[in-house]
N, C-alpha and C positions, 0 to 999 in steps of 0.2 A: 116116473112110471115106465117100464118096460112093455113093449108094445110087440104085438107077435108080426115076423118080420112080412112084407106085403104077401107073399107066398103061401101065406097060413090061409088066405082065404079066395081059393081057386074057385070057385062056383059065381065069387062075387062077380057086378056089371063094374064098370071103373066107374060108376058114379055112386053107385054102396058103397065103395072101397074109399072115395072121398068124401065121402058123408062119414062116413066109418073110424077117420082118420079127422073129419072136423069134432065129431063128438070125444074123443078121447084127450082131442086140447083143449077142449072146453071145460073136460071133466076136473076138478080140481078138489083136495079133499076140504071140507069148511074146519077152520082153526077151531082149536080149542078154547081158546080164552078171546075179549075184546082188547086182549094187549097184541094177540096178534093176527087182527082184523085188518090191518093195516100193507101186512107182505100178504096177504093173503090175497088184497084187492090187486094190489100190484101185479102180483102171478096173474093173477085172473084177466085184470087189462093188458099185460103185455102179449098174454096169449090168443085176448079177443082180437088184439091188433094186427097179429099174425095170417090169422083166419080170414080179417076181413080183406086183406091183401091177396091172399090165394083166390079168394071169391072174385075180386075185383080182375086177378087177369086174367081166368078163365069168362068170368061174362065180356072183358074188353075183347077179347079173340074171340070174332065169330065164327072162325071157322076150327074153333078147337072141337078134337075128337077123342076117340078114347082114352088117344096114347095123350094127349095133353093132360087129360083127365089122371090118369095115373103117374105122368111123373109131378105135377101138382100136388097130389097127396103123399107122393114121398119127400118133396120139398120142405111139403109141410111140417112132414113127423120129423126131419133133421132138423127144421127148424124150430119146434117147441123142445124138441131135446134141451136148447141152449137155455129153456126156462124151465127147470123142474120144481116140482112145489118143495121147498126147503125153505129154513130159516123160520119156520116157525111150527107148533106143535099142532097135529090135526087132532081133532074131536073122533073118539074113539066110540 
């Protein structure tokens, strides 16, 4: 997925902007067939795993603020980059 870079969306609070950036690695397209159900779960776990870590060190810092909040959700997007849905056919 290509993700419009964090600049695209100046209006946002940094917590839309990390909400904004959890939704988009969550989003995964569903396979086309059950032969490839399988990379599909995998995508899907490897990027829930992502997310739940970004979650985890902003509520461990209680004193994170916005700037924490925004470079979290760019950690993020570079980080789900390194799982793109591939390897199997999406449902059309």
């Amino acid at each position: 997925m290509n993700y419009p870079p964090m600049s695209a969306m100046p209006d946002s609070t940094p917590c839309r902007v990390l909400v904004h950036v959890i939704r988009n690695a969550l989003t995964v397209p569903p396979p086309a067939s059950d032969r490839d159900e399988l990379t599909y779960l995998r995508v899907c776990r490897d990027r829930a795993w992502l997310v739940i870590a970004a979650c985890g060190r902003i509520l461990g810092d209680r004193e994170a603020g916005d700037r924490d909040l925004l470079i979290a959700a760019e950690a993020l997007r570079n980080e789900v980059a390194d799982y793109p849905p591939e390897g199997y056919e999406y449902a059309r």
